[in-house]
Structure formats: structure tokens, C-alpha cells
N, C-alpha and C positions, 0 to 999 in steps of 0.2 A: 425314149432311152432313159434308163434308170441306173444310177451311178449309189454306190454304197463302199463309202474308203475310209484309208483312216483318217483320225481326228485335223493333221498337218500333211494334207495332200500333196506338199511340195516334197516330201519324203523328207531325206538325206540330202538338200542341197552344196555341190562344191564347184567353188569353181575356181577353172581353168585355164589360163590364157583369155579371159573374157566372156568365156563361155559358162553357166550354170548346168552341173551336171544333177542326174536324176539319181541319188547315189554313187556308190565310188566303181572303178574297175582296176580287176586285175591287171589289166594292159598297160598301165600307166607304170608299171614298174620296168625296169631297164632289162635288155635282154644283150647286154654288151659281154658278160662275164657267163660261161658257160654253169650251170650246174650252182650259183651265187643263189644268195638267199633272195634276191631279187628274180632272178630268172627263174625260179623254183616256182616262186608266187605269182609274177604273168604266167606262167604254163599251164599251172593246176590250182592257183588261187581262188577261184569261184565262189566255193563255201568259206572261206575268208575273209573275202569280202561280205558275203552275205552275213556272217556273225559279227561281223565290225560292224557294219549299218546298220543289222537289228539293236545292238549296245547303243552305240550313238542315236539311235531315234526313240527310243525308251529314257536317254538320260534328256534328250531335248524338250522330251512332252512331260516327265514327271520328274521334281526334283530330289524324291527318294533314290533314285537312279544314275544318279548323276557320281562322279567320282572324280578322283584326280588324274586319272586315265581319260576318261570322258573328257577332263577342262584341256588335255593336252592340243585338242582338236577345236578349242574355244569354242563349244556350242553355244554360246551367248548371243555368238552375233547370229543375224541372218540367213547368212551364207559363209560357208566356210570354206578357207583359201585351203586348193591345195598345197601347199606346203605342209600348212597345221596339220591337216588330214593324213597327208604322207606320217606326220611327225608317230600321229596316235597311230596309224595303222602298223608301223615298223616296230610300236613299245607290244604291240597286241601279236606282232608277227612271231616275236622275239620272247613273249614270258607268255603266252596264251594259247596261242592258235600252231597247231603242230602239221604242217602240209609236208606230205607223203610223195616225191618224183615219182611220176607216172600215173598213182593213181588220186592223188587230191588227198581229198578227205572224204571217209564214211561219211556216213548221216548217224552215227553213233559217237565219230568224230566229232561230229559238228555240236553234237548236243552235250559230250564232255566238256569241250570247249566252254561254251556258255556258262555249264555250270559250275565250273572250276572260276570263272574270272567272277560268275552269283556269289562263291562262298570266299573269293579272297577278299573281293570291295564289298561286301556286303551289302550286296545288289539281291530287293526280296523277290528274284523270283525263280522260277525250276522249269527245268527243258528236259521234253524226252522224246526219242526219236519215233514216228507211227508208222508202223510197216501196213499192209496190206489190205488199205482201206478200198473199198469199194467206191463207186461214182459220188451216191448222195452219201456215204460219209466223209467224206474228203473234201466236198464243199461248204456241207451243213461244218465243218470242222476249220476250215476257211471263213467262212461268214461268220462264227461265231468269234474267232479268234480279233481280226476287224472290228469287229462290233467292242472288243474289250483293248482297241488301241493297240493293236501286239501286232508289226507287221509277219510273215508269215514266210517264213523259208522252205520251198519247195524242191525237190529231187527230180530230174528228167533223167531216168537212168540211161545206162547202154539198150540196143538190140538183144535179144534173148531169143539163141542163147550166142549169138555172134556177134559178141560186146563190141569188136571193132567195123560192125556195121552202119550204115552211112542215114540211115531212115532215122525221122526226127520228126521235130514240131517246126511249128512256125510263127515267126513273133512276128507279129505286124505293127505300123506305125499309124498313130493319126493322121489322117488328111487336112491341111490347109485349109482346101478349096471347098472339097467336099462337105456333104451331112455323114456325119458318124454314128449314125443310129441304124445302120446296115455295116455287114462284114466286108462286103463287096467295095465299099466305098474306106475302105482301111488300105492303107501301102504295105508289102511286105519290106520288113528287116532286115531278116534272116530268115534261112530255112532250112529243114533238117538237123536241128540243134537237139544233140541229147549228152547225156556224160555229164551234165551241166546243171547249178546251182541260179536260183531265180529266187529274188523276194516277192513275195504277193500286196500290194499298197493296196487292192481296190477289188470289186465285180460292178463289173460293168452289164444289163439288161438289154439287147438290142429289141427292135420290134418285131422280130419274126423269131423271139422265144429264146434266140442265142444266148449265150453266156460266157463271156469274155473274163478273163483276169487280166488287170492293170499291175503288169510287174518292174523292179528293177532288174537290169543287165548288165554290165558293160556301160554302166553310167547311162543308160539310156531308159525313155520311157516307154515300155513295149506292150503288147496287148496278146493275151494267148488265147483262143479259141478253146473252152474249156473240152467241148464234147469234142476235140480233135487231138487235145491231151489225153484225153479217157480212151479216144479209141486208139491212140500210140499204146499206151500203157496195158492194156486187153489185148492185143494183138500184135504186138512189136515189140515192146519192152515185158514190162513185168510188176506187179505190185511191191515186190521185195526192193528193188533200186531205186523206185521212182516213191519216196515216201515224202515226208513234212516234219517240219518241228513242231512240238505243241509245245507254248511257253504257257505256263500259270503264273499270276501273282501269289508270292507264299501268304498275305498276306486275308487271301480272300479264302472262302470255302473251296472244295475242288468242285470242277466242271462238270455238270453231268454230261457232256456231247466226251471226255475221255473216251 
């Protein structure tokens, strides 16, 4: 088994009641108030979440990245309490990140977002959103992103063309007990998850050729069978909903995998 993540494999560490989570989730916000900026962001927050942890883990690993937004969330220490983490996520909810009832946020959203919080803290780097890659460029475009320390925001769209169709992917967990260098020996999560925003931290190598992505979700550390996202996305979904963010450093030349 052959593992390729990024640089701070712990991702986005916060924790919870005692618990260290893998990333932050939308769920942790209150659903007490109908229609509240709280209850907006557990319903449809995803990509939210997902652009707050990609910020937060760009300012943890590089300190050109880093901002007074970012210290709200004290990435200094180790782990971070949720509270702090509520604290930046609510300044980011509030001046940043714009979520849509009902339907979230684009992937054009999502890459606004980013860029808009690049050009106010003058954070060097650029996001744009890639629609309708093919299998090997959306990996090759994955691995490469990884390899330059950038975690990797992914799109699991709707059903196409019966957006409120129930067929999805499915995240599995690692096993305790088990050897993890088979699929068969992974626990499912969840299943039939689509409409849904995923970080990518890792590819994982199994021995029988497979090819896993090590994502965040819902604060959790999940594992996605990639040639079973490809075959959602080919025959289920669709290229157009189910895209990625590509982050550049402004700093560096441009990518030839663009």
C-alpha cells in the first residue's frame, strides 16, 4: 500500500468535547432557529466548510498565508478548540463565504470565495474552478496539487438529470483490526453521498491496482474509491457538477497539468 498526502497529514485538526476532529463540519452549527445564518450553514455549508479548511491549512503550513483571520482560529497551537474555530469560521461565514438555502454553493462560488478573501489579506495565491475533466486528468490534477501542499476541494454533484436522485458514492473508514491495503477490508461511512463538497488530503495505492482518495467530510477521515467516483460521474452524475478547485501559488510560474 502506497500512501501520497500532504505535507501535515493531520489536516485541519479541532477539537471537540475531547475528541480531535479531521477537519471542521458543517453540522456543528445549531439548527434551533429556522432559516438563521446557523441553520443555513448545517444545511448547505459543505463548500464552506471546505474553503475555511483549505485557508486554515495553507496559513498552518506557510507563513505567507497566514492573516488575522487565520490567528482568529489560533493556528499556532496544535489543535484547535472548537470554539476558536467556530469564532474564524462565523468572521469567514459573515465577510467571505456567501451560502445560497437550498442550493449551497457553486464551484464558481466556491472559487470566488477564495479569491476574494487571496485579494483582501493578501494571501498569494489564485483559485479557479475545472469543469469536465476526464478520469486521468482529475487525478493527474489531484496528485499534482498534493505534491505542491494545496489540499484539494472536490464536487460530488447531483444525479443527471434527476438532481434529487438518491445514487452516490461511498466513503469508507479504516479498519482497526484489519490490513488496509485491500478495499474489502475498509468499513463503510456513508453511502450514496452526492450534492456534496469533500477535501482531498491524500491517494492512497491499494494492492490489487485500486486507487483511494483520503478525504475530509463532516469532520471525519474518509476514504473514496476513486474508479467508483469516476464511474458515478460517467454514468450517474456528470462532468459539469462534479468538478475541483485548482489553487496556484501567484507566486510560482503557472502549472502545466492546468
Amino acid at each position: 500500500m502506497k500512501i501520497f498526502e500532504l505535507k501535515h497529514p493531520e489536516y485541519v485538526p479541532v477539537r471537540k468535547k475531547g475528541v480531535t476532529f479531521f477537519g471542521g463540519s458543517q453540522t456543528w452549527m445549531s439548527l434551533d432557529h429556522r432559516f438563521s445564518k446557523d441553520y443555513v450553514f448545517h444545511k448547505w455549508g459543505c463548500g464552506g466548510i471546505a474553503v475555511a479548511d483549505l485557508i486554515l491549512y495553507l496559513a498552518r503550513s506557510e507563513r505567507e498565508c497566514e492573516t488575522p483571520v487565520t490567528s482568529l482560529a489560533r493556528t499556532v497551537r496544535p489543535v484547535m478548540d472548537i470554539e476558536d474555530y467556530t469564532t474564524y469560521l462565523n468572521f469567514l461565514r459573515d465577510h467571505v463565504i456567501q451560502i445560497v438555502p437550498w442550493s449551497g454553493m457553486t464551484g464558481f462560488a466556491v472559487a470566488k470565495a477564495v479569491n476574494y478573501y487571496a485579494a483582501r489579506y493578501a494571501v498569494p495565491i489564485k483559485a479557479s474552478w475545472k469543469l469536465f475533466y476526464d478520469d486521468d486528468k482529475m487525478l493527474q490534477t489531484i496528485h499534482h496539487m498534493i505534491n505542491k501542499n494545496i489540499p484539494v476541494i472536490l464536487a460530488i454533484g447531483p444525479n443527471t438529470p434527476i438532481i434529487f436522485g438518491k445514487k452516490g458514492v461511498t466513503f469508507y473508514l479504516k479498519s482497526k483490526k484489519e490490513d488496509n491495503s485491500k478495499l474489502e477490508h475498509y468499513q463503510i461511512g456513508a453511502k450514496n453521498v452526492n450534492r456534496h463538497y469533500v477535501t482531498v488530503t491524500g491517494i492512497v495505492g491499494l494492492k490489487n491496482k485500486q486507487t483511494l482518495l483520503k478525504i475530509s467530510s463532516w469532520g471525519t477521515e474518509y476514504y473514496i474509491d476513486y474508479g467508483e467516483l469516476r464511474n458515478y460521474i460517467n454514468h450517474t452524475g456528470d462532468r459539469l457538477t462534479s468538478g475541483m478547485l485548482y489553487v496556484e501559488r501567484k507566486d510560482k510560474q503557472k502549472d502545466k497539468t492546468k
